[in-house]
N, C-alpha and C positions, 0 to 999 in steps of 0.2 A: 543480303536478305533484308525484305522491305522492314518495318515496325512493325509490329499489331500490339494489341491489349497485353499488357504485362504477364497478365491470368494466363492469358495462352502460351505462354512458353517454353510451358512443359507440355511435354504429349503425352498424351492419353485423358487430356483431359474433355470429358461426357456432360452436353447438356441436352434438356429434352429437344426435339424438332416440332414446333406450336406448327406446324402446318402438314397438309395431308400430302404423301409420298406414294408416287402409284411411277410403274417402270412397265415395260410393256416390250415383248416382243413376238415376231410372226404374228402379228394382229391380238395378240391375247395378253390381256393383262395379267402378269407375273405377282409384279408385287403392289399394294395396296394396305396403305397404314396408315394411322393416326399417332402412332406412339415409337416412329426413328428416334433416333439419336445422333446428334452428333457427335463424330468421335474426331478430332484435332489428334493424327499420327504424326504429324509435323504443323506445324504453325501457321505456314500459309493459307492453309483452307482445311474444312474436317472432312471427312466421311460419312455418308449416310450407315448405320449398323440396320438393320431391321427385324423386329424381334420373328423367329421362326415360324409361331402361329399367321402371322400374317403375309404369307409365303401360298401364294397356289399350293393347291398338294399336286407331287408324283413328281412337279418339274425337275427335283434334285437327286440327280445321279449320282451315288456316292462312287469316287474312283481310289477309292482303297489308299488315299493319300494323307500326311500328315504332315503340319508343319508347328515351329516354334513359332506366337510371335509375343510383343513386349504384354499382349493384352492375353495370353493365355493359349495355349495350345487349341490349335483349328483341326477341323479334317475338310479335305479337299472334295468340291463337287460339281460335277457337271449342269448346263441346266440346258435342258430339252422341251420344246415346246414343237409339237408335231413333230416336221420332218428335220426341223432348225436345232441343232447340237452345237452350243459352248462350250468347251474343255473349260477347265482347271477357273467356271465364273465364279464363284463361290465357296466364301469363309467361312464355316460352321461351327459357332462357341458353342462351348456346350460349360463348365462351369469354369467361370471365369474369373482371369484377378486383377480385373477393373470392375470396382462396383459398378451394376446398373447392365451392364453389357452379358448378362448368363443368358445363354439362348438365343442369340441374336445370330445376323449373315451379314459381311461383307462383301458385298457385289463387287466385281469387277465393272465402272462402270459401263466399258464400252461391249459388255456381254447383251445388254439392250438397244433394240433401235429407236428408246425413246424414254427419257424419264422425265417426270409434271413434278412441281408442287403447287399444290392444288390445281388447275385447269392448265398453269402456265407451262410450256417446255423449257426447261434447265439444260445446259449444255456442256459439255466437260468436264465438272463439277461439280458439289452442291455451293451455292452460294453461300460464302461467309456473315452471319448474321454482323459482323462488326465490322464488316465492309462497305462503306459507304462511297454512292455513286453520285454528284452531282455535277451537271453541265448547266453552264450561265452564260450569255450572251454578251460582250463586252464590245467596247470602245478602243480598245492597246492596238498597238500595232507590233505585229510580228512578220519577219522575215527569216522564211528558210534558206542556208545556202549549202552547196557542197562544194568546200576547195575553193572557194570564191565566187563562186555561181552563182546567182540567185532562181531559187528553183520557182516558190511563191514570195507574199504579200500582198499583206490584208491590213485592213484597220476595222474590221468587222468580225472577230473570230469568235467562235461559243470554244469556250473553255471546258476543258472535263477535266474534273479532279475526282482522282479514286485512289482510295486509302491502300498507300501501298507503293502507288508509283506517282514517274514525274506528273506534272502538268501535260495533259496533250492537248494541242492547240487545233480545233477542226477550221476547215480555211471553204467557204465559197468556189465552187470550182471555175469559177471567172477569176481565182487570183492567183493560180495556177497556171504553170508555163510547162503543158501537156509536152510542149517538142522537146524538153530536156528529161522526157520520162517512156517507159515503154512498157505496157499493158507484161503482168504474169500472169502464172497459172495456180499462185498460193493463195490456201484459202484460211481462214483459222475463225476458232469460234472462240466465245469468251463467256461464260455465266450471267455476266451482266450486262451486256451490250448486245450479245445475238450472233449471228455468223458474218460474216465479212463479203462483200458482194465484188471486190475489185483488191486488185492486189501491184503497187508499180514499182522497176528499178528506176534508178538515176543514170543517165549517160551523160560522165562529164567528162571531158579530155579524154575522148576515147577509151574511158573506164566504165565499166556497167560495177553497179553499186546496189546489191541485188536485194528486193523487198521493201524499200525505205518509206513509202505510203500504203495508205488503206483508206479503206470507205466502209459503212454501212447502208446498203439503200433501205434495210427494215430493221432497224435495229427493235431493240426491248421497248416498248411504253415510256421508261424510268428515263431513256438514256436519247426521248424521239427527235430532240432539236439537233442529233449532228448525223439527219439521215440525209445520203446524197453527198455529204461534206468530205474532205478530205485531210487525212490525218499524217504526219512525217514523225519519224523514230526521231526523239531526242537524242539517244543512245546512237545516233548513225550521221548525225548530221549539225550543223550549226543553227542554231533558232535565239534570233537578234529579239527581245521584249522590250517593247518601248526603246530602241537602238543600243540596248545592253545583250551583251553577249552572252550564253546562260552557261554555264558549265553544262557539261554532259556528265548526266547522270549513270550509277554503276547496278545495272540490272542485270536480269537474263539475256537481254538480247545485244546488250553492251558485248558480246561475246561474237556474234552473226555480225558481225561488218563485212 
C-alpha cells in the first residue's frame, strides 16, 4: 500500500469538496452540488457522498434493500433517467454515524456516463486532494530492458512523479524499439492523467510479456508534457537511471507480470 497523509489513515475520515460536483447521465444532469464530501472508505482515494437535496428529484428508485456499512446503515436505490435503469447505484444515509454525512448518497461511480468537477471530466475516481502530480523534463538517462533486451533509451525523458507510486519515466517514441513490441487492445483511465490512447506487450525470446507500456495522446492539462510519449511498468521490467539499476517496485501491478 502506497503512503498518503498520516490523517488519512483511518477511514471514514470527511472533508468538505471546495469544488462543484455535477454526474450526468442519458444526457441529463443527475447530480449537481456545491457542498460533496469527501468520504476516504480506504486510504487510497475518498468518495464523493452528495448530500440528498442535491439529487434530481424522482431519479431514485427505492429497491426495498438494506445494508450495514462502517458509516451507518444505507438503503439501496436504483437510478432511472428515462429509459436508462441502474440497479443497486445508490447509497442512501439517512441518520448517520459519521458526523457531517446525515442525508447524503453514495454513487456507484460507474452508474454515470460522465462525472465534472467543475467543467472538467474526472475519471474512475474522485481525485485525491493530497495527491500530487508533477512531470519535469530531464537530462538522465534511462534504459528499459527485458531479460536482457533493451526495449528503449533516452537521455531526454519527462519524469512523472505522483504521490503514491514509483517514478515513471515517459521516453520520445524515436527511443523506442516498436519491433520488440506489439500493439494491445487495453485501455485504462486514471483521474489524473486522462485515458490511455495505446497500450504494448514485449516479445522477448519468444515470450509475450503482456501490457508493459502506455501512452497518452491527450492526457489532463496538469499532466500535457508526456502526450504522445511513452511510458514502461517499473513493476514489469528493468529501468537502468543513469546506468543504475532500480529495484522494482511492489504495487498493484507488480502482481500482472
Amino acid at each position: 500500500m502506497p503512503d498518503y497523509p498520516s490523517f488519512l489513515s483511518e477511514t471514514n475520515q470527511v472533508e468538505p469538496v471546495p469544488r462543484r460536483v455535477r454526474a450526468v447521465l442519458a444526457g441529463e444532469t443527475v447530480v449537481d452540488t456545491t457542498d460533496a464530501r469527501y468520504v476516504w472508505e480506504w486510504p487510497a482515494f475518498p468518495q464523493f457522498y452528495i448530500p440528498l437535496a442535491d439529487i434530481r428529484a424522482g431519479v431514485l428508485v427505492d429497491e426495498d434493500g438494506t445494508e450495514e456499512t462502517p458509516r451507518g446503515d444505507v438503503k439501496v436505490f436504483g437510478l432511472r433517467v428515462g429509459d436508462v435503469y441502474r440497479p443497486k447505484a445508490a447509497k442512501v444515509l439517512g441518520a448517520a454515524k459519521v458526523e457531517g454525512l446525515d442525508d447524503t448518497v453514495r454513487f456507484e461511480w460507474s452508474a454515470f456516463d460522465a462525472w465534472y468537477e467543475e467543467d472538467e471530466q474526472v475519471f474512475v475516481h474522485p481525485r485525491n486532494p493530497y495527491i500530487r502530480v508533477d512531470v519535469l523534463r530531464s537530462t538522465r538517462s534511462v534504459r528499459i530492458e527485458s531479460h536482457g533486451v533493451v526495449l528503449a533509451e533516452s537521455s531526454s525523458p519527462i519524469l512523472c512523479f505522483e504521490t503514491g507510486l514509483p517514478t515513471r519515466y515517459y521516453l520520445n517514441r524515436t527511443d523506442v524499439d516498436f519491433t520488440k513490441l506489439v500493439a494491445s487492445d487495453t485501455v485504462t483511465s486514471c483521474p489524473y492523467k486522462g485515458t490511455t490512447t495505446g497500450y504494448w506487450s514485449a516479445i522477448v525470446e519468444g515470450r509475450t510479456h503482456p501490457d508493459v507500456a502506455w501512452t497518452y495522446d491527450f492526457p489532463t492539462r496538469e499532466v500535457l508534457p508526456i502526450a504522445g510519449l511513452i511510458a514502461f511498468y517499473n513493476e514489469k521490467l528493468d529501468i537502468f537511471l543513469d546506468g543504475v539499476k532500480l529495484e522494482r517496485p511492489e504495487t498493484g501491478m507488480s502482481r500482472k507480470r
